[in-house]
Backbone as a chain_set.jsonl record, in Angstrom:
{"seq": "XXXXXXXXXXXXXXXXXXXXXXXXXXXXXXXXXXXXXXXXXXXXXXXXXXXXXXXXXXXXXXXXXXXXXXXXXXXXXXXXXXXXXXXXXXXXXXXXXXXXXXXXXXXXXXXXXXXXXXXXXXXX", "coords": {"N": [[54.046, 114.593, 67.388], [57.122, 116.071, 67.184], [60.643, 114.999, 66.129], [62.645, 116.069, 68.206], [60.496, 116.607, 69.989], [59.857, 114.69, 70.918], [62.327, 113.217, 71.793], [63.334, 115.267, 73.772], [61.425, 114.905, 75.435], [61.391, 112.068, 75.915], [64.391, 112.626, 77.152], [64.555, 114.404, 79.24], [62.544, 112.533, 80.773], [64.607, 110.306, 81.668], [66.613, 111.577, 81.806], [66.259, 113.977, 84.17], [64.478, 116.786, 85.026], [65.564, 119.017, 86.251], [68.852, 118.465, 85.158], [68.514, 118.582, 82.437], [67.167, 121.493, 82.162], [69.185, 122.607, 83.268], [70.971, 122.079, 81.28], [69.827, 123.152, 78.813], [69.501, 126.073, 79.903], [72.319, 126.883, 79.86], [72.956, 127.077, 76.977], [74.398, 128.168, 74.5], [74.852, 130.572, 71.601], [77.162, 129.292, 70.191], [76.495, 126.417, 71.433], [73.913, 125.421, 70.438], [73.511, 124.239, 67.863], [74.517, 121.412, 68.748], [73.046, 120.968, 70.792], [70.788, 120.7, 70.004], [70.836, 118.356, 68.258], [72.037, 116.032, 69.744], [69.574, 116.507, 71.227], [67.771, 115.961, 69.12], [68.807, 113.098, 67.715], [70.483, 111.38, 69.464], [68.267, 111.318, 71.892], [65.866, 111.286, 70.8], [66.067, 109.981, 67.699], [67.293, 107.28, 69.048], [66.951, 106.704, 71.597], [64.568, 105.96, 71.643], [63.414, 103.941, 70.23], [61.831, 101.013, 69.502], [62.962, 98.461, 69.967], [64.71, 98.024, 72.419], [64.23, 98.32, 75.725], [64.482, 100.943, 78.32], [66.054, 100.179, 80.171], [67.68, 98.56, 79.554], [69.23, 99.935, 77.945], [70.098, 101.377, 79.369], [71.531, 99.886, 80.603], [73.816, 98.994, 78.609], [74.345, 101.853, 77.77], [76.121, 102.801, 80.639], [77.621, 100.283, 80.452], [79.259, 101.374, 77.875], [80.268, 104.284, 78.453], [82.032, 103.37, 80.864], [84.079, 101.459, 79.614], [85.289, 103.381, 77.352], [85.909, 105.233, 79.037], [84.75, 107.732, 79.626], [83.804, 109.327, 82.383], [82.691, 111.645, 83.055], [80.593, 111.686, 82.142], [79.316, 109.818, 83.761], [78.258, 109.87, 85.999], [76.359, 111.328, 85.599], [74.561, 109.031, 84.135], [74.443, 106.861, 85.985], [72.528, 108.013, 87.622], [70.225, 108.549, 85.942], [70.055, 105.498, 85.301], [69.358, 104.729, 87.607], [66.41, 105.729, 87.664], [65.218, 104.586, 85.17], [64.904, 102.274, 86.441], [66.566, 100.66, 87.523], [68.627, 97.963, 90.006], [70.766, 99.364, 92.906], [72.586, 97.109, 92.864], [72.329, 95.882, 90.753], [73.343, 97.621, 89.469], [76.169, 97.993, 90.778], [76.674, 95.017, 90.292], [77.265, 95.412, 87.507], [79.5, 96.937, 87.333], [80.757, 95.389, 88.186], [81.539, 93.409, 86.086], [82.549, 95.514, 84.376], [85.179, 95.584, 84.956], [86.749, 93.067, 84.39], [86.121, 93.177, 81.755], [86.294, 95.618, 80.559], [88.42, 97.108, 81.871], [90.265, 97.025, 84.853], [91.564, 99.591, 86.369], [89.59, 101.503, 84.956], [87.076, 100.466, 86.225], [87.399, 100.973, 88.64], [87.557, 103.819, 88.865], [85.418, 103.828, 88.157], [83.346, 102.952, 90.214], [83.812, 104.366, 92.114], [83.217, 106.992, 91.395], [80.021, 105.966, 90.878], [79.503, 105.302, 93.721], [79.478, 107.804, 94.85], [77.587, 109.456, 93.344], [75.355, 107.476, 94.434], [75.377, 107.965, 96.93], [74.955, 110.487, 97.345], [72.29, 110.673, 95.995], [71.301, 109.232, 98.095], [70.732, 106.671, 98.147], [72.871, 104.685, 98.963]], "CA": [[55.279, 115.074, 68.006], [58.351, 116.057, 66.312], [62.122, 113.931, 66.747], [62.709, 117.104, 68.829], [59.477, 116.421, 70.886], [59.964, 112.888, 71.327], [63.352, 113.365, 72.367], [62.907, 115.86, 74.928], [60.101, 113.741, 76.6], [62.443, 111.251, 76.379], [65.944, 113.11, 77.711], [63.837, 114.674, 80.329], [62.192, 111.664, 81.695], [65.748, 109.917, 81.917], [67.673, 112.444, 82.994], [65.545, 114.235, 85.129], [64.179, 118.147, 84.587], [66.593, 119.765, 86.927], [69.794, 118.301, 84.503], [68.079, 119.028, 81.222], [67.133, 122.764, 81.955], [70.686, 123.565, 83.239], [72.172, 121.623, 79.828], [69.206, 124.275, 78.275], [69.728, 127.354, 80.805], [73.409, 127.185, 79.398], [73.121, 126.796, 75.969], [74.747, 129.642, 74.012], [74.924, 130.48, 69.896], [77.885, 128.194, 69.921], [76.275, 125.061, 71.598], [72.609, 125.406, 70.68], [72.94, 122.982, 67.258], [74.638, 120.019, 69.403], [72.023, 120.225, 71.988], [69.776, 120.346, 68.813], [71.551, 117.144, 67.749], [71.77, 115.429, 70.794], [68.113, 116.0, 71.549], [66.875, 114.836, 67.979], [69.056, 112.017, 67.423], [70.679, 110.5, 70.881], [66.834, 111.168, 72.687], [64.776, 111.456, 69.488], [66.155, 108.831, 67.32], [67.953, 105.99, 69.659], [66.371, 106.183, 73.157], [62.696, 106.12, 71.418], [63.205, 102.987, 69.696], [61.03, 99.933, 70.437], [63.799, 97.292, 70.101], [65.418, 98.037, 73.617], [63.778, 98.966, 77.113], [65.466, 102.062, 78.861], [66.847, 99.626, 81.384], [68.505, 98.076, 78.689], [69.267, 101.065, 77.256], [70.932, 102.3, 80.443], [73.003, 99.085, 81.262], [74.586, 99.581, 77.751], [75.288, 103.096, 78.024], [77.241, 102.44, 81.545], [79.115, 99.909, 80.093], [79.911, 101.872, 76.892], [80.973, 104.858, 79.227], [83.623, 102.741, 81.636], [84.723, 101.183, 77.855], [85.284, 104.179, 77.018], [87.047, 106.482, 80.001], [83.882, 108.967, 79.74], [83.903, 109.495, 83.656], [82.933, 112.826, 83.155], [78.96, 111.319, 81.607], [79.385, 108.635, 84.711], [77.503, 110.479, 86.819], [74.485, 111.574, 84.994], [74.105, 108.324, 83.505], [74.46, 106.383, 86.821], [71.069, 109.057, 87.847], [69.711, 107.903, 84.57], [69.778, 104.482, 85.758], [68.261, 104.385, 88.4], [65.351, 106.551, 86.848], [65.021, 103.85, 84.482], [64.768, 101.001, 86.987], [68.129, 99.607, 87.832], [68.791, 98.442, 91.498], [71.995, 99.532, 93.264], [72.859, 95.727, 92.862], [72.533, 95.449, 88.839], [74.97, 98.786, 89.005], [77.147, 97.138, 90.99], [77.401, 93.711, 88.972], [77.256, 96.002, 85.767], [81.024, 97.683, 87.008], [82.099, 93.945, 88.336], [81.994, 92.807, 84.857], [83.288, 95.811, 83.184], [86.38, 95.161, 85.297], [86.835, 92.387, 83.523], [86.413, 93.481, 80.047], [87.087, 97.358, 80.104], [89.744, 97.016, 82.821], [90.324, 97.235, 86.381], [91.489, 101.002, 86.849], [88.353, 102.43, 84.716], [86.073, 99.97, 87.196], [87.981, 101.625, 89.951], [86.857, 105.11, 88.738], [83.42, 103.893, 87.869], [82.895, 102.628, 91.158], [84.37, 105.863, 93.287], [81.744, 107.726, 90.694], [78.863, 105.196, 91.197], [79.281, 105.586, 95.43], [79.54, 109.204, 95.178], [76.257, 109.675, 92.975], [74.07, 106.65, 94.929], [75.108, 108.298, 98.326], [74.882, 111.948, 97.505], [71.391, 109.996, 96.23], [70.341, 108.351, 99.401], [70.567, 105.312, 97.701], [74.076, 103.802, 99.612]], "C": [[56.432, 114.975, 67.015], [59.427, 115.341, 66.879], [62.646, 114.885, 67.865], [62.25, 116.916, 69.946], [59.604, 115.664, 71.402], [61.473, 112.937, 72.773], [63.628, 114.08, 73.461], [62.058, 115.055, 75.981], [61.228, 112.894, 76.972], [63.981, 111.676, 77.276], [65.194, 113.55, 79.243], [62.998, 113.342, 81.304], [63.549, 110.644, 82.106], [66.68, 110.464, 82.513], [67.301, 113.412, 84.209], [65.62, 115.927, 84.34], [65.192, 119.034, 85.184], [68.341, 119.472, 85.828], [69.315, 119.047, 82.817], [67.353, 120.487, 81.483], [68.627, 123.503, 82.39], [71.326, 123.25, 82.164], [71.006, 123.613, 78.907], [69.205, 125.921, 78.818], [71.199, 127.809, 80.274], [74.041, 126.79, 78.361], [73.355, 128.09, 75.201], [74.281, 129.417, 72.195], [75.926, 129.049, 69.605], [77.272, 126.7, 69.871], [74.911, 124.585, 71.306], [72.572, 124.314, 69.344], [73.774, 121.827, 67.977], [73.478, 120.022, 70.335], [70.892, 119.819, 71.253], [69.971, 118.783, 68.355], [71.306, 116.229, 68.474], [70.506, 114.788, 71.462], [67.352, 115.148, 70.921], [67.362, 113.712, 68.036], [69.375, 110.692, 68.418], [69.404, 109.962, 71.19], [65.892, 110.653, 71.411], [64.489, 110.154, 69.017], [66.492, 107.039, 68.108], [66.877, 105.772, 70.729], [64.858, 106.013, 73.1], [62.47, 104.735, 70.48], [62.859, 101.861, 69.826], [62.076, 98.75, 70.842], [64.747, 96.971, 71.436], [64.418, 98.529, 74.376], [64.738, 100.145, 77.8], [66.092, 101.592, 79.665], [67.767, 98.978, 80.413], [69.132, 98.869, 77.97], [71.002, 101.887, 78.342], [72.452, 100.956, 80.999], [74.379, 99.209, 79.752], [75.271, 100.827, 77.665], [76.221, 103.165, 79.377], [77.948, 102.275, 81.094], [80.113, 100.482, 79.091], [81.032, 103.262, 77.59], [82.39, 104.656, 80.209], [84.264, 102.201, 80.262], [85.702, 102.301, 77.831], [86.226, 105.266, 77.667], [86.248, 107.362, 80.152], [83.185, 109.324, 81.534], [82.86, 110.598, 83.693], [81.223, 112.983, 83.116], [78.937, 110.146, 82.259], [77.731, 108.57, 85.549], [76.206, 110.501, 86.421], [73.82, 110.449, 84.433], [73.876, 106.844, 84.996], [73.092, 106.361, 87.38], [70.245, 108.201, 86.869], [68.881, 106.261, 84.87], [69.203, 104.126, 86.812], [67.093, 105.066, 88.309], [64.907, 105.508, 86.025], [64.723, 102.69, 84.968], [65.545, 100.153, 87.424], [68.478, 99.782, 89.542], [70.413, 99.069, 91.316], [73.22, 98.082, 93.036], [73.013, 95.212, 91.543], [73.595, 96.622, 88.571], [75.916, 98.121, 88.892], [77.917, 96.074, 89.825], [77.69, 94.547, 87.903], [79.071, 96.202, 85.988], [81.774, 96.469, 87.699], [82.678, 93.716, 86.857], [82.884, 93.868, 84.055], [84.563, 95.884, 83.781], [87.189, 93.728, 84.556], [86.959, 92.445, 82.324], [86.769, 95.08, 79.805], [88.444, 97.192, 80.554], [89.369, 97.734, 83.847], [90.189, 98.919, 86.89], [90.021, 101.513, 86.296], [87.396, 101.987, 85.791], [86.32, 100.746, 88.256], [87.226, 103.024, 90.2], [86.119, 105.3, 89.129], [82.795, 103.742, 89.129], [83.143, 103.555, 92.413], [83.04, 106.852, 92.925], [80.663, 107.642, 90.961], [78.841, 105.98, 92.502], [78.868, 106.703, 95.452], [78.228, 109.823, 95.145], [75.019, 108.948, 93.668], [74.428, 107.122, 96.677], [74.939, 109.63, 98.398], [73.279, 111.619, 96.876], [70.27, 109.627, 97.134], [70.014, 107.157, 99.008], [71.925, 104.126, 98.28], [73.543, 104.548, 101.002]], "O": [[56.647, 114.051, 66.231], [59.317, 114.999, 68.056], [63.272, 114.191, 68.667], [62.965, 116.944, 70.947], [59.489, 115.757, 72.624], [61.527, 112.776, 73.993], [64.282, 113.45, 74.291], [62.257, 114.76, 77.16], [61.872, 112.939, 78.02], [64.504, 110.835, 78.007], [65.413, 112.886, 80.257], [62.977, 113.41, 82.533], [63.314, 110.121, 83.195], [67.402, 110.087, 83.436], [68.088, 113.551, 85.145], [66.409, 116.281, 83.464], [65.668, 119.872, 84.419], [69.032, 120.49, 85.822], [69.924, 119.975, 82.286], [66.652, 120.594, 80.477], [69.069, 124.581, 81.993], [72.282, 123.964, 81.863], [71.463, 124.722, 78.629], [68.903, 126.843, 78.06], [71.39, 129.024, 80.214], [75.173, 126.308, 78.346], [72.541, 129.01, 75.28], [73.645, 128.497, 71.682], [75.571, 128.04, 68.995], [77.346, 125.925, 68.917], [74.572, 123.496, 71.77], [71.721, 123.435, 69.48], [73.389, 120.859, 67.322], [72.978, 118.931, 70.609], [70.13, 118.908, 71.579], [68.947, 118.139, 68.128], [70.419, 115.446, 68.135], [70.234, 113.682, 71.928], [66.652, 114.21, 71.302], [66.534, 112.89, 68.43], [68.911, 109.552, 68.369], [69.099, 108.782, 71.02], [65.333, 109.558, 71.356], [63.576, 109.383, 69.315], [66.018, 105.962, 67.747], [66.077, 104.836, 70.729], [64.08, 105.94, 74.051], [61.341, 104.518, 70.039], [63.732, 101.282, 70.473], [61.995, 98.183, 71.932], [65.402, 95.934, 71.546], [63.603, 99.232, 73.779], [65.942, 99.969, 77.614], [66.908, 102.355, 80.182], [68.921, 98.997, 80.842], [69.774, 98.274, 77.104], [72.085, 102.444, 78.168], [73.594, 101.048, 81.45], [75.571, 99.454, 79.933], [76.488, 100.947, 77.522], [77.294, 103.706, 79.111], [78.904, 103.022, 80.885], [81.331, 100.322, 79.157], [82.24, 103.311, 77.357], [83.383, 105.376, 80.315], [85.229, 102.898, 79.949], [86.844, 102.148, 78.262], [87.048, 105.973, 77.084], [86.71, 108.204, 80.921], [81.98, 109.55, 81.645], [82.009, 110.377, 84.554], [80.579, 113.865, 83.683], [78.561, 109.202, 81.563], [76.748, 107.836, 85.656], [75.223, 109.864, 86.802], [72.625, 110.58, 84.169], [73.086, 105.93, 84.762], [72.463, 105.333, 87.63], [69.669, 107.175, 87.232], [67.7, 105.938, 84.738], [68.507, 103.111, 86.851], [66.552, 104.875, 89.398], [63.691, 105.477, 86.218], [64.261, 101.873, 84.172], [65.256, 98.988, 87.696], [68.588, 100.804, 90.219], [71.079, 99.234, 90.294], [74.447, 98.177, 93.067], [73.723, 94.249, 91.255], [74.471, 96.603, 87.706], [76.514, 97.677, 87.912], [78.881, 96.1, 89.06], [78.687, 94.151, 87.298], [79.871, 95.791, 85.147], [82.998, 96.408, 87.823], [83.854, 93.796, 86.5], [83.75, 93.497, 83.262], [85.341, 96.374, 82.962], [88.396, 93.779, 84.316], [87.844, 91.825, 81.734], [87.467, 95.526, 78.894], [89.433, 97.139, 79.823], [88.565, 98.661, 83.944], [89.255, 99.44, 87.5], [89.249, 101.938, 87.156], [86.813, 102.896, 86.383], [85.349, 101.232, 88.836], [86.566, 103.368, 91.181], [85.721, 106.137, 89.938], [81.723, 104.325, 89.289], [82.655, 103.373, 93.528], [82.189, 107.317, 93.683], [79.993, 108.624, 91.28], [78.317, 107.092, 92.557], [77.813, 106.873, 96.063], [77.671, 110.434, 96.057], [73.895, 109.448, 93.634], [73.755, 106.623, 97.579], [74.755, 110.087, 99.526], [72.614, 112.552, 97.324], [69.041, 109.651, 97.079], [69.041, 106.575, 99.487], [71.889, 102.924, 98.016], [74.092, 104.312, 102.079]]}, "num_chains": 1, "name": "protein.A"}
């Protein structure tokens, strides 16, 4: 398998097939080398690497996201997580703490975001 191959397997079993053919269903000339990018190196290179578990994988990318202000990659990565193995209860704690160290309002967000995605879910 190519970093390509890998990565796909990988983006697709994390994010689910229905998210990763609409990122691919609406990929133009413009956006076709980032999704190239994205696939090889994000999926390819990082998320295929033995030194982390995807649950570990996924509580990092959360927190880096509320860090961060990326609201916007809340959602899909919320999905993600629980795909990967994370209860509703390790979410949770995950956006207590980053109230604490990101700050309050982003937790606020994260946690309007979280609800939205684990009850449009069936998981709240």
């Amino acid at each position: 398998m190519s970093g390509y191959d890998d990565g796909m397997a990988v983006r697709r079993a994390v994010l689910g097939d229905a998210h990763v053919d609409r990122a691919i269903d609406t990929t133009t000339d413009f956006t076709a080398d980032f999704q190239d990018l994205i696939t090889r190196y994000a999926w390819g290179d990082i998320w295929t690497r033995p030194g982390l578990d995807r649950r570990s994988r996924s509580l990092i990318t959360l927190t880096a996201l509320v860090a961060r202000g990326h609201h916007e990659e809340l959602a899909m990565h919320v999905r993600a997580a629980r795909r990967n193995g994370l209860t509703v209860d390790e979410i949770k704690e995950l956006l207590l703490q980053t109230a604490i160290y990101c700050g309050v309002p982003d937790a606020n967000t994260a946690f309007r975001i979280a609800a939205r995605v684990l009850t449009d879910d069936g998981d709240l």
